[in-house]
C-alpha positions, 0 to 999 in steps of 0.5 A, a space after each residue: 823621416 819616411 821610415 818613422 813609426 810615428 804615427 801621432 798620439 791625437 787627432 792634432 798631431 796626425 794632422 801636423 805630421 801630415 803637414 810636414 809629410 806634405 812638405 817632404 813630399 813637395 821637396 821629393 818632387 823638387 827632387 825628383 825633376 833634378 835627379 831625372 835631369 842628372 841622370 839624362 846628362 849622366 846617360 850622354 856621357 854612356 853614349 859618347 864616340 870615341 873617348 869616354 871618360 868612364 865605363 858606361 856600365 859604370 854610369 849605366 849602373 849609377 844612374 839605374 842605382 839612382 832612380 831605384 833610391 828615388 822610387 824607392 822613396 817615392 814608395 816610402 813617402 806613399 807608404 808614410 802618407 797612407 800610414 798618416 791618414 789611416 792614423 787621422 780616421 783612427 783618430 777622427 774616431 776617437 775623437 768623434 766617440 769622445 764628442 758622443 760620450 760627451 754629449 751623452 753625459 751631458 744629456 744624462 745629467 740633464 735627465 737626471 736633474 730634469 723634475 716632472 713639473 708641478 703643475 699642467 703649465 710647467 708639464 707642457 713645457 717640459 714636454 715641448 722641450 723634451 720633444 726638442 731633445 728627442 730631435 738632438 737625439 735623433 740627429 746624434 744617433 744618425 752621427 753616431 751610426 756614421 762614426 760607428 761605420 768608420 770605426 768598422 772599416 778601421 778594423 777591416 783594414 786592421 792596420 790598429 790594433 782591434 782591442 781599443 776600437 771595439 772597447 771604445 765602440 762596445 762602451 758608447 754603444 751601452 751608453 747610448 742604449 743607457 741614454 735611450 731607456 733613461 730618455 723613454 722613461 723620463 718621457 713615460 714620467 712627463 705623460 704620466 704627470 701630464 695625464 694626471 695633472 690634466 685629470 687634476 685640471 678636469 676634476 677642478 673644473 668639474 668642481 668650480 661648474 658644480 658649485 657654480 649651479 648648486 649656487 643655481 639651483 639652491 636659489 630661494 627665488 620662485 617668482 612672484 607671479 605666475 609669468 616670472 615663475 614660469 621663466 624660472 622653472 623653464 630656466 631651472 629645467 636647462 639647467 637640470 638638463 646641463 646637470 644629467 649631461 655631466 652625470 656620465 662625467 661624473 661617473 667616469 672618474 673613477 675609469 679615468 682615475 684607475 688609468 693614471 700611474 700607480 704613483 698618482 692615482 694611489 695619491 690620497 688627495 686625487 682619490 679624495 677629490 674624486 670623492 668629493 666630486 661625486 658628493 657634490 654632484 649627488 648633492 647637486 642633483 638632488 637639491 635640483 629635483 627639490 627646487 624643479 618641486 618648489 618651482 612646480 608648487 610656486 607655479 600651482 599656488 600663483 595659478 590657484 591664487 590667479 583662478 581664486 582672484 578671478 573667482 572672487 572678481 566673477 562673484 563681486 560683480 554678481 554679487 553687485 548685480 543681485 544687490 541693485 536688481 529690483 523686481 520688475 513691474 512689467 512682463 517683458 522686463 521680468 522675462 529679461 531678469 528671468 533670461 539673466 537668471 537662467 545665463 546665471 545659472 550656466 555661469 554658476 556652474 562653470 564657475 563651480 567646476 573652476 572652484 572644484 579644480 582650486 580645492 582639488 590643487 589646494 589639496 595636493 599642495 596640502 597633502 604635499 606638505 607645501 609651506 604656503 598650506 595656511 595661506 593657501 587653505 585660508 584663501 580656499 576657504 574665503 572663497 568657498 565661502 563667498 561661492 
């Protein structure tokens, strides 16, 4: 039993024979006690006065012959229990290289059905679950160096053959090194769709805002007076400053575009998109300056309409006065109307340089091609005839 070759064929196998080992071991000591007490009651005999039933060489010789048999299978079984256990690291590290192997296929597979998602939501989530697997990886490979270490020292003792060792380790080494550049690779591809579909998602917001404020600034609303036109141009002008802090944006997006992967960034769709973006904005912008002008003349027209209303007020009520004046008789009298006159004259005046500043408007609202031109002549008219 102690002298046999076999060693095991798996890891299983070991271990039963060094279950068994165990035991022969456990009878050797059993043994042992009886054979030491055998051979103290055989040395008596070697000792004896007078008669002697045998030689005590004879005995001397027996009992060194059997305590030579005994240590000599003491050192056979110690021999056998250091044979057995290099036999289970051996295959303790089969076994642990064939649970890497395993494991690597399977991550292989994983990766290689693994898509880059479809859309921002599925690329995060498939991100948060690869930054697992690169945790596992991690933790693999710190098991993967130990078994590697033990692998190393098997061949140090060089109680096995090297060949199968060195293969198995050279051939999980290049796995794990496939493994690893399949892994970065596939990280690279989730950044990249993550880059694109994140400049996609920026893009679309982009859009949705652009829209949302030609809506804004295309509106046909001026106001109908001189306060709610000023409310609205001071709300227009906010939102052309919104506008012009989105013209950096805007103008990024090609630099951003040329930053993605070569497959996502020659796609015809994104660089169309890009496209359409900066039309809007160029769109958007211009309607913006058109609609601050309306909003400007708006506001001019209600401000003339308000100073020929005022001029008209002023010229109805003078108008009233001339009409029931009536030349007084007394002196002192005809010096008040005359004091009135003069006050007149003064008023006359200032209310001219106010009638000039309304034909002055009515000119460059005009000459600027304002749609109210008519209705703003007409009423220049009216009320330069009534001055």
């Amino acid at each position: 039993l102690l002298v046999s070759k076999d060693l095991g064929k798996h890891l299983l196998e070991v271990e039963d024979l060094l279950q068994k080992h165990g035991l022969l071991e456990a009878d050797i000591s059993a043994q042992t006690e009886r054979v030491q007490a055998l051979n103290a009651a055989a040395l008596k005999f070697s000792e004896l006065e007078g008669y002697q039933p045998c030689d005590p060489q004879i005995i001397c010789n027996r009992v060194n012959h059997v305590q030579t048999c005994l240590e000599e299978l003491e050192e056979l079984a110690a021999k056998r229990r250091k044979e057995l256990e290099d036999s289970r690291q051996l295959w303790t590290f089969f076994q642990e290289m064939e649970e890497a192997e395993a494991w690597i296929r399977e991550k292989e597979k994983i990766l290689a059905a693994k898509s880059c998602g479809r859309d921002l939501s599925s690329v995060l989530t498939l991100t948060n679950k690869h930054k697992t697997m690169l945790g596992e990886l991690g933790n693999r490979r710190a098991l993967l160096h130990q078994t590697m270490k033990k692998g190393e020292k098997i061949l140090a003792k060089k109680s096995f053959s090297s060949v199968g060792i060195q293969e198995k380790m050279r051939e999980v080494c290049l796995r794990w090194k496939k493994l690893e550049e399949i892994t970065g690779l596939h990280q690279q591809r989730l950044e990249d769709a993550l880059n694109f579909f994140q400049f996609s998602a920026e893009t679309d917001d982009l859009v949705a805002w652009l829209q949302d404020i030609y809506r804004i600034v295309s509106s046909d609303d001026f106001g109908h007076d001189d306060y709610s036109s000023q409310a609205l141009l001071r709300k227009h002008r906010a939102v052309v400053d919104e506008v012009e802090k989105h013209r950096a944006a805007v103008l990024a997006l090609r630099k951003q575009l040329a930053l993605l992967a070569p497959d996502h960034r020659q796609g015809v769709d994104i660089q169309i998109r890009v496209v359409e973006v900066e039309q809007l904005y160029g769109e958007v912008a211009e309607v913006a300056v058109l609609r601050t002008q309306w909003l400007q003349d708006a506001l001019a027209v209600y401000r003339m309409f308000s100073e020929v209303h005022a001029c008209e007020v002023w010229v109805d009520e003078k108008e009233q006065w001339l009409e029931k004046m009536e030349v007084p008789e007394e002196l002192d009298e005809v010096e008040v109307v005359q004091h009135r006159f003069e006050s007149l004259d003064q008023e006359m005046n200032s209310v001219m340089g106010r009638i000039l500043d309304v034909n002055q408007v009515v000119q460059q609202l005009v000459d600027g091609g304002h749609p109210s031109s008519d209705e703003v002549r007409s009423c220049q008219d009216h009320l330069n005839s009534r001055y």
